[in-house]
C-alpha positions in Angstrom: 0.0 0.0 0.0 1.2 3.7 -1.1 2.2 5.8 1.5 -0.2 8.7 0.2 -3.3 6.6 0.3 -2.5 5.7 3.8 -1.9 9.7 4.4 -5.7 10.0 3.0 -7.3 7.7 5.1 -5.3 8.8 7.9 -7.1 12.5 7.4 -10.5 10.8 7.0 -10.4 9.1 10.7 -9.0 12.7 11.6 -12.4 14.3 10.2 -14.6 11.7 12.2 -12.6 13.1 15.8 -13.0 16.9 15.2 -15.1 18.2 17.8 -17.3 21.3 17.9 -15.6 23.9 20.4 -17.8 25.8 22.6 -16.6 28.8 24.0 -15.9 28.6 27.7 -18.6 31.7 30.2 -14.9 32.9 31.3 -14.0 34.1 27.6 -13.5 38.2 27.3 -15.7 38.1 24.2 -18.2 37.0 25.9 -20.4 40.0 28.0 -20.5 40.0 31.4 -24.5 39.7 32.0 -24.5 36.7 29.4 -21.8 35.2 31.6 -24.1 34.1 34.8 -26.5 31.6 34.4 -30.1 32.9 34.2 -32.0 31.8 36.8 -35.4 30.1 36.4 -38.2 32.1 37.9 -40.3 30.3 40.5 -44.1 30.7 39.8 -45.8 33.0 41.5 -48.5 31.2 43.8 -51.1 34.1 43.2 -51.0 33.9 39.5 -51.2 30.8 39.2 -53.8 29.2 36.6 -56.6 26.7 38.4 -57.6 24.6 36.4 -60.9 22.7 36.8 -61.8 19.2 35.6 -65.1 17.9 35.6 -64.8 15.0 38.3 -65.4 11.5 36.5 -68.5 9.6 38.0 -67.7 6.8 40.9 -70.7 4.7 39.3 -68.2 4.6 35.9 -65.7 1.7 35.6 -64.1 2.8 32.8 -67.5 3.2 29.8 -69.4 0.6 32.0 -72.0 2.1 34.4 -72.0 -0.1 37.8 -75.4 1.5 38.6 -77.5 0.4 35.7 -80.0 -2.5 36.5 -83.3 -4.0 36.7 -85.4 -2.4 37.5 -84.3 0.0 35.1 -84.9 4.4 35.5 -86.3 5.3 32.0 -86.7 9.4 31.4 -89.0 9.9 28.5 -88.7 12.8 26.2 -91.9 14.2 24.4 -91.5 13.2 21.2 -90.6 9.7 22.4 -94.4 9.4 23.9 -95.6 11.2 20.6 -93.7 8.5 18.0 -94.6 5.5 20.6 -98.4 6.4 20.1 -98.1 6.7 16.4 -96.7 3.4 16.2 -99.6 2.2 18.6 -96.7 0.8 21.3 -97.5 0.3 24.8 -95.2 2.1 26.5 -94.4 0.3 29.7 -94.9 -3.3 27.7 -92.7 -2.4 24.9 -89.8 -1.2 27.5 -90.3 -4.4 28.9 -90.1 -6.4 25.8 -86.9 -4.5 24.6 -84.9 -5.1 28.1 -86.3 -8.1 29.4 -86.7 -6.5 32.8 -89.1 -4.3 34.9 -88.8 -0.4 33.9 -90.6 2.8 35.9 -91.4 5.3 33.4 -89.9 8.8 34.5 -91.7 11.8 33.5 -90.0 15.5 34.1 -92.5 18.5 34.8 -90.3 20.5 31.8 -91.9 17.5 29.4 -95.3 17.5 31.1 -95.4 21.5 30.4 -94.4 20.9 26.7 -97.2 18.3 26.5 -99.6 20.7 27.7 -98.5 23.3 25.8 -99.1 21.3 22.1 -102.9 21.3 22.9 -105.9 19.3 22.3 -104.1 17.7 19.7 -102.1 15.8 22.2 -104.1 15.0 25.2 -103.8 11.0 24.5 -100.2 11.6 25.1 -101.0 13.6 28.3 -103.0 11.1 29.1 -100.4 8.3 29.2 -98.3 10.7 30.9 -101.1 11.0 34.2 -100.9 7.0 34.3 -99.9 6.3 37.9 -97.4 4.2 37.0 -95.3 6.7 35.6 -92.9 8.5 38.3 -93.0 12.6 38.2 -89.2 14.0 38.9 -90.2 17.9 39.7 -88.1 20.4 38.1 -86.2 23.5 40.1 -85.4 25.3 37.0 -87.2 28.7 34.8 -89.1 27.4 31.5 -90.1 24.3 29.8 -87.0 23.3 27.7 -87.1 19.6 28.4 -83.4 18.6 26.3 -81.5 20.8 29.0 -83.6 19.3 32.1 -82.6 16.1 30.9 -79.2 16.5 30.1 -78.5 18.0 33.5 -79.6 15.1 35.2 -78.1 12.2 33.5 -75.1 13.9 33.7 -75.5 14.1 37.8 -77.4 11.1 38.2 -76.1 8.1 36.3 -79.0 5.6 37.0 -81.3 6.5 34.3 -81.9 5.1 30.6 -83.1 8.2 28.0 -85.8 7.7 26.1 -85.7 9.9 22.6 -85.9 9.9 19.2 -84.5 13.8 19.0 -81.7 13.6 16.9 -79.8 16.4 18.3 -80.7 15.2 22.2 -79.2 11.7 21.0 -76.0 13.4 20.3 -75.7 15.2 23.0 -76.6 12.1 25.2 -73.6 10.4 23.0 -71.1 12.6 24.6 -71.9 11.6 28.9 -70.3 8.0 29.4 -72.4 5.1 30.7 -76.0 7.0 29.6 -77.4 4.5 27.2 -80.6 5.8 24.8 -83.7 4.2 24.0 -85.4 4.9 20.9 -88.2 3.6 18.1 -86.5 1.3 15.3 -89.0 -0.7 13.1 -91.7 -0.4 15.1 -90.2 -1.3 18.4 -88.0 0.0 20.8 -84.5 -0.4 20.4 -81.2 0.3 22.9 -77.7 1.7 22.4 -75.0 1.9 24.5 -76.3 -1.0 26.5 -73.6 -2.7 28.1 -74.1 -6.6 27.1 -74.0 -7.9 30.3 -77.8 -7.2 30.7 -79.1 -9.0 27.6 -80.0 -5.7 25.7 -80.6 -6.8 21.9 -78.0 -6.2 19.7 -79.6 -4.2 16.8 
């Protein structure tokens, strides 16, 4: 082997060991407020961000709700009482049929006022609505919006089962964990969200 091809490789492994130089805080060039080490302010306690998170339900493990079961706490929306009577469905039967359990009816007095308020046109559905069997829950707030009243409480309480076939309550509902929905699908009532545990059809 040539002596000035071992010369070349030689300045190759030299190139591989160069190392980038940093200049050393004691340098002159360097200015003499860039030569201490900034120092890291401590937050101040008083403007300090809190930060709230909405605390996770202790009937949830993980997207199963511990707290659903027979017999099973159904709130019923207006138009669900509405479709169930076009589609000449027993309400209380056709609950029964789709969980294969006992379920109480739960009637708010938001959706009793927005019964009332549709008219003659609607007193069989009011009339379903006075049956004894069906439980009142009175309502604390102003007005008669029903979707609000609802979504307050399932989000508090997470024993009930919604009954609706609103399609913008639905998605709303989608968006609480462990709230399952019941709602009309070829002329009988059908479940999602249902864990599987409790022998809800699969649709």
């Amino acid at each position: 082997m040539s002596l000035s091809s071992l010369q070349g490789k030689a300045k190759k492994t030299r190139n591989f060991a160069v190392m980038k130089r940093m200049i050393s805080l004691k340098d002159t060039r360097i200015k003499a407020e860039d030569r201490e080490k900034k120092k890291r302010k401590k937050p101040d306690p008083q403007n300090m961000k809190i930060r709230e998170l909405p605390q996770a339900s202790s009937a949830l493990f993980f997207q199963y709700n511990t707290q659903l079961g027979p017999p099973y706490h159904v709130i019923i929306d207006t138009n669900f009482i509405n479709f169930s009577i076009k589609n000449k469905l027993d309400i209380i039967q056709s609950m029964m049929d789709c969980l294969y359990a006992k379920c109480i009816p739960y009637i708010t007095d938001c959706v009793l006022g927005e019964l009332e308020k549709l008219g003659r046109k609607y007193r069989v559905a009011l009339r379903i609505v006075k049956d004894p069997r069906f439980q009142r829950i009175p309502c604390l707030h102003k007005g008669t919006y029903a979707d609000d009243c609802i979504m307050q409480r399932v989000t508090q309480h997470k024993c009930y089962i919604v009954a609706t076939c609103d399609k913008e309550l639905k998605r709303r509902i989608r968006k609480i964990p462990g709230v399952p929905i019941m709602y009309l699908q070829q002329h009988r009532y059908s479940i999602e969200r249902m864990p599987d545990a409790f022998g809800a059809p699969r649709t």
